[in-house]
C-alpha positions in Angstrom: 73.2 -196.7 39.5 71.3 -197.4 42.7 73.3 -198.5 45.1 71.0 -201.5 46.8 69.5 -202.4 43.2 71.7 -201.4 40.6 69.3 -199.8 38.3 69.4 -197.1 36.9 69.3 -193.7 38.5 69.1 -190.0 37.7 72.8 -187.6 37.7 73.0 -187.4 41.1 71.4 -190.0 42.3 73.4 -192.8 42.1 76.4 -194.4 43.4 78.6 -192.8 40.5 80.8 -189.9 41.9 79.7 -187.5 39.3 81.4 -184.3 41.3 84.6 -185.9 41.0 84.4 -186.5 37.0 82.9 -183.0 36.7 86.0 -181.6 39.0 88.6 -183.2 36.0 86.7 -181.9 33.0 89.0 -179.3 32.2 92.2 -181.4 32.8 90.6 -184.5 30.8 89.8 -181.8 27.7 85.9 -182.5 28.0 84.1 -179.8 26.0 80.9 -181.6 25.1 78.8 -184.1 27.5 75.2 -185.8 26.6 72.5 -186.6 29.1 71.4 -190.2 28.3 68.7 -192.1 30.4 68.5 -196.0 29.8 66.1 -196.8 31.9 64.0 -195.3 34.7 61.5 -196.2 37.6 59.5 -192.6 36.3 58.5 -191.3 33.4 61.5 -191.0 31.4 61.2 -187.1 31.0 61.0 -186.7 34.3 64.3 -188.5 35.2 66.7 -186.6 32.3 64.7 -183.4 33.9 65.9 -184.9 36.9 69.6 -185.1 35.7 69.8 -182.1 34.1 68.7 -179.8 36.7 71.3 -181.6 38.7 73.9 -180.9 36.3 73.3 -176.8 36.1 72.6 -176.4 40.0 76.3 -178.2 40.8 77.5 -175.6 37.4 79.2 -178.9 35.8 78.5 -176.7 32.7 80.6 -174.0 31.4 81.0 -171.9 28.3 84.0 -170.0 26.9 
């Protein structure tokens, strides 16, 4: 979410800490995550691009 608006925003973006839920993925048990886009102020594509490249620069991914 944007922080003066509260719209939507892409991973990374926003006012959610997503480093900090990324950090506890292993403790939690995550093993799958989905990339989901309500609503954007671009072209939708562009904003789960957005998100996504986020996602694999900051390595929140990982395989076994």
């Amino acid at each position: 979410m944007k922080a003066e608006t509260k719209d939507f925003a892409e991973v990374g973006n926003g006012t959610i800490d997503f480093e900090r839920i990324f950090a506890a993925r292993k403790k939690a048990g995550l093993k799958h995550w989905f990339l989901e886009q309500d609503s954007s102020d671009k072209d939708i594509f562009e904003s789960i691009e957005m998100s996504r490249n986020y996602i694999a620069e900051k390595k929140f991914f990982y395989r076994k």
